[in-house]
N, C-alpha and C positions, 0 to 999 in steps of 0.2 A: 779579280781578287788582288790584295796589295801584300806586299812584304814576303812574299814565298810562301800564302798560305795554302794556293793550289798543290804544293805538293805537301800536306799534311796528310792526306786522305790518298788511297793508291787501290786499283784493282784489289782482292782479297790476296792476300798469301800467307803461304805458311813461312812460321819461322819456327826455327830450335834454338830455346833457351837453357844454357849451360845454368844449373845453380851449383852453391858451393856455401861452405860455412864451417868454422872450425872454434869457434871462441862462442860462449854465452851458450844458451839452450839452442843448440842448432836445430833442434829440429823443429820447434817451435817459431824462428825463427825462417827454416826455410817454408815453415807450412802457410805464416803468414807472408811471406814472397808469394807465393803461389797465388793465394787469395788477391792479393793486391794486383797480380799481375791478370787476372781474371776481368779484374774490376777496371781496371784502367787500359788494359791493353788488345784484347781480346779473347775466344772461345781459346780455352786448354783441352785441345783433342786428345790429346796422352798424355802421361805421366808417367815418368819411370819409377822403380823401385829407388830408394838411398839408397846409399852403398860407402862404406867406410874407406878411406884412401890416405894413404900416407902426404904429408906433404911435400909442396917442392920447394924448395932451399937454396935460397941464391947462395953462390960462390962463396962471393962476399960477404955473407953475415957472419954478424961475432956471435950469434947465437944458435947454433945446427939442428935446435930442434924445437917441436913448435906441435899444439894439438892434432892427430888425425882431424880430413876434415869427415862431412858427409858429404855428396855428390849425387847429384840426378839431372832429368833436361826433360821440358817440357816442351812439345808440338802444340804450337799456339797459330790460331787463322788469326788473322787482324786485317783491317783496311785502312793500317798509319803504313807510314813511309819507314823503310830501315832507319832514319835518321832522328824520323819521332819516336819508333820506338826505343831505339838507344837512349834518346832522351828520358823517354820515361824510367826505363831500366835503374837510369844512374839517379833519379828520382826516388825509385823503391827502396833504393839499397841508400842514401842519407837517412830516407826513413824509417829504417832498419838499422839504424846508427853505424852505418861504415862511413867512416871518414876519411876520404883522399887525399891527400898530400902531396905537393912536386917535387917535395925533397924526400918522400918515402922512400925506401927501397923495393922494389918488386919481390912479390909474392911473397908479404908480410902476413901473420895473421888476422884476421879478418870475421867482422860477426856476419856477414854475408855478401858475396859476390856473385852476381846476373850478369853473363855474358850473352852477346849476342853473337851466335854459332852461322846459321844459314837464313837466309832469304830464299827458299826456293830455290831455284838454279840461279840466281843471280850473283852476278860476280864483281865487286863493288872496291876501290880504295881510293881512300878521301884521307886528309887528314885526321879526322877524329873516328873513322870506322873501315873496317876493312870487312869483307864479305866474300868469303868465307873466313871464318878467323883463321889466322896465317898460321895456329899451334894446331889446331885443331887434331890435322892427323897423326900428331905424334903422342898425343895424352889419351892412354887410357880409360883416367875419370871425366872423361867427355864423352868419348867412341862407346863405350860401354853402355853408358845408360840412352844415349843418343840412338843406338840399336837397337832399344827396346820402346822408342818411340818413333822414326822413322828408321828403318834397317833398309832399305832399299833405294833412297833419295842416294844420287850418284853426285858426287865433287865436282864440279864441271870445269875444276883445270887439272885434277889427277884421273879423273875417268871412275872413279872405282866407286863403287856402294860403301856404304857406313860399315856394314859387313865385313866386307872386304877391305877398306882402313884398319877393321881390329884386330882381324884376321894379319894383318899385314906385320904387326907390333910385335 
């Protein structure tokens, strides 16, 4: 195969996808995430409930406040690479009309964001992805609904279950 396409495709894994949304019909919105992410990425073993979550507010903005968003995460199998699937993710969510920026500021409002939470036990950082996400354990609206899709899957650099992260907070 040429150009790195042998790692497109990888043993099956599980992954946990973070959703998120706070602008436009979010739940519509995050419903067609879900669908897309079905279609392009693979089987959606779980699904968590939404759940309504305040948001987080950088420092630095001149504006402190900004729509609740909705929050859930989906256990999805696939046999792409964490790198294809990030690709895809950030695919869904232009298609979904979030638009990126490098002069944005962080954790702006947003009509949807797909994060990539876990691979498995796999412990990955690269420039453009980190595996397990580096917030992970300290955000509620992740641990939370991530609980109710894998609760027992353990952090493999803190040791602890999903559980036990929320538990932690």
């Amino acid at each position: 195969m040429c150009g790195g396409a042998e790692n497109a495709k990888i043993n099956t894994m599980k992954y946990v996808v973070a959703l998120g949304a706070n602008l436009g019909d979010r739940q519509a919105t995050l419903t067609n995430a879900v669908s897309a992410i079905a279609e392009q990425i693979g089987s959606v073993l779980a699904q968590s409930r939404l759940i309504e979550t305040e948001p987080l507010i950088h420092p630095d903005d001149s504006q402190p406040t900004q729509p609740s968003y909705l929050n859930g995460a989906l256990l999805v199998k696939s046999s792409l690479s964490p790198a294809v699937v990030l690709e895809k993710l950030l695919a869904i969510e232009q298609s979904l009309g979030r638009v990126r920026s490098l002069s944005a500021q962080r954790w702006q409002p947003r009509h949807i964001d797909l994060d990539l939470i876990v691979a498995d036990d796999l412990v990955l950082s690269s420039p453009t992805l980190v595996i397990p996400h580096p917030e992970m354990h300290k955000r509620r609206f992740v641990l939370e609904p991530m609980c109710e899709v894998w609760r027992d899957w353990r952090h493999p650099l803190l040791g602890k279950s999903t559980a036990e992260l929320l538990d932690g907070l």
